[in-house]
N, C-alpha and C positions, 0 to 999 in steps of 0.2 A: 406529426407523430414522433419524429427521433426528439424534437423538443420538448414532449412531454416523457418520453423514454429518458433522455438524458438528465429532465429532475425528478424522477423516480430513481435514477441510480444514486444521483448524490444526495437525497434525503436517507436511502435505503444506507448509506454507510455513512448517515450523521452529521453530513456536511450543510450546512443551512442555503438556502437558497434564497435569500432575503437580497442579492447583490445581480439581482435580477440584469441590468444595466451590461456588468463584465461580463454574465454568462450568456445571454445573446450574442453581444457582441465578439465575442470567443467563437461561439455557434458561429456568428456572418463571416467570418474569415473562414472557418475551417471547414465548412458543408460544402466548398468546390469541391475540397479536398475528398474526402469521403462521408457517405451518409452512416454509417456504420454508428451506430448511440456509445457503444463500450468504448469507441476512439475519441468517438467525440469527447464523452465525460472527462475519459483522461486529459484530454487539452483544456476544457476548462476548469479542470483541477488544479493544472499549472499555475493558470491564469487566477486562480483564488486562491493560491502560493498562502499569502500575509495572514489571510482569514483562516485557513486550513492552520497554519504553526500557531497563530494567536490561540485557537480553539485546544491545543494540545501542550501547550509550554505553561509553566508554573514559573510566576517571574525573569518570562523571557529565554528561558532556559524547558528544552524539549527531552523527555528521559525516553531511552529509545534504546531499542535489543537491535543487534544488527546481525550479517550472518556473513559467515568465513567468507573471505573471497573467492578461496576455491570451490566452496557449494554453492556460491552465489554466481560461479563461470560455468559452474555444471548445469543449474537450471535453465541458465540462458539457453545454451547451447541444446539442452535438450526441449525447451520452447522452439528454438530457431529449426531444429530438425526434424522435430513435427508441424511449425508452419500454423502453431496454433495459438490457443489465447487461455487452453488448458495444461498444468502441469501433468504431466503423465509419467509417474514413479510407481517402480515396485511397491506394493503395500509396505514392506519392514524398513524403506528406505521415509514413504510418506512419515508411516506413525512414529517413527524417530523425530524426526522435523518435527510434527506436531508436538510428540512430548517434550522437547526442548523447549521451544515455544512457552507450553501453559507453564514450565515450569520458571521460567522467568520470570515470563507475566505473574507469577504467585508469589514468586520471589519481589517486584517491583510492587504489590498490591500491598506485602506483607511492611515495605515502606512508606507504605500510604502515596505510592505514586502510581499512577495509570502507563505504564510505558506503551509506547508504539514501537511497531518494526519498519525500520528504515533499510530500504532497498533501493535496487537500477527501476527504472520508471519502465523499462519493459516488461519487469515481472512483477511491480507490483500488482497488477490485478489479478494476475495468474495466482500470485501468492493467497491473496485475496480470495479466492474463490477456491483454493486448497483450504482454507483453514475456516473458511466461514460456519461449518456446521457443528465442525467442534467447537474452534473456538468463537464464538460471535461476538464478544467484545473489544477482540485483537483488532487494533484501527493498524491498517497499513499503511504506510506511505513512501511516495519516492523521494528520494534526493531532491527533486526539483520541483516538490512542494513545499520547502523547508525556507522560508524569507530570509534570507542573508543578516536582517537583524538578531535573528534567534540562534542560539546556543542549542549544540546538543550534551548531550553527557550520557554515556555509556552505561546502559544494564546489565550486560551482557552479551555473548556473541552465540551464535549457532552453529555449532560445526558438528556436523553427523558424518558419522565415521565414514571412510571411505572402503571399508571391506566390504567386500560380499552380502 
């Protein structure tokens, strides 16, 4: 069951599963660990690093939105003190994030480039599942699915205010 759960998550966000071979083999290492599918995937996301950047980079080069460090220490932190795998924000704190978001992505589309947001691998699914309804095309990803061969270059940053 988590192995049929865990390729339902990575078709469900676009990732091919043709490499059938690494993702078991990810699965046999990390099922002592936990049966948990959402942890699982992330490890074999890792694990499909080259195939994940290949599928997203233009000439080896990956065009990618990223987000302020300090909002990026804020969601941790607010993941790690809820203990969960949901972000849990004020409404006018979420729809900001989101607006920034599409509005990048519109700005990078208006380039003719697809950008991804590049995040810490603890939040990317959290991020993931904050933005999925709006935005469904937004591909997330962490730092450490990004193959040391491939390039990134900068769309823009996310930084929502810290006021009130």
């Amino acid at each position: 069951g988590e192995i049929q759960k865990v390729l339902q998550n990575l078709l469900q966000e676009g990732v091919s599963i043709r490499n059938l071979v690494t993702i078991l083999e990810t699965l046999a290492d990390h099922a002592r660990l936990t049966r948990d599918p959402e942890l699982l995937t992330e490890q074999v996301r890792q694990s499909l690093a080259r195939q994940i950047s290949s599928q997203h980079a233009m000439d080896g080069v990956i065009p990618v939105i990223t987000l302020e460090p300090r909002l990026e220490e804020e969601l941790l932190e607010r993941l790690e003190a809820e203990g969960a795998t949901h972000l849990i924000l004020e409404p006018h704190r979420a729809q900001g994030l989101i607006e920034q978001l599409a509005l990048l992505l519109e700005r990078s589309a208006a380039q003719g480039v697809q950008a991804v947001c590049l995040c810490s691998g603890r939040l990317r699914l959290p991020l993931r599942k904050l933005t999925e309804r709006v935005l469904p095309r937004l591909t997330v990803l962490a730092y450490n699915e990004i193959a040391h061969e491939f390039e990134i270059q900068s769309f823009g940053m996310v930084s929502v205010s810290h006021e009130g």
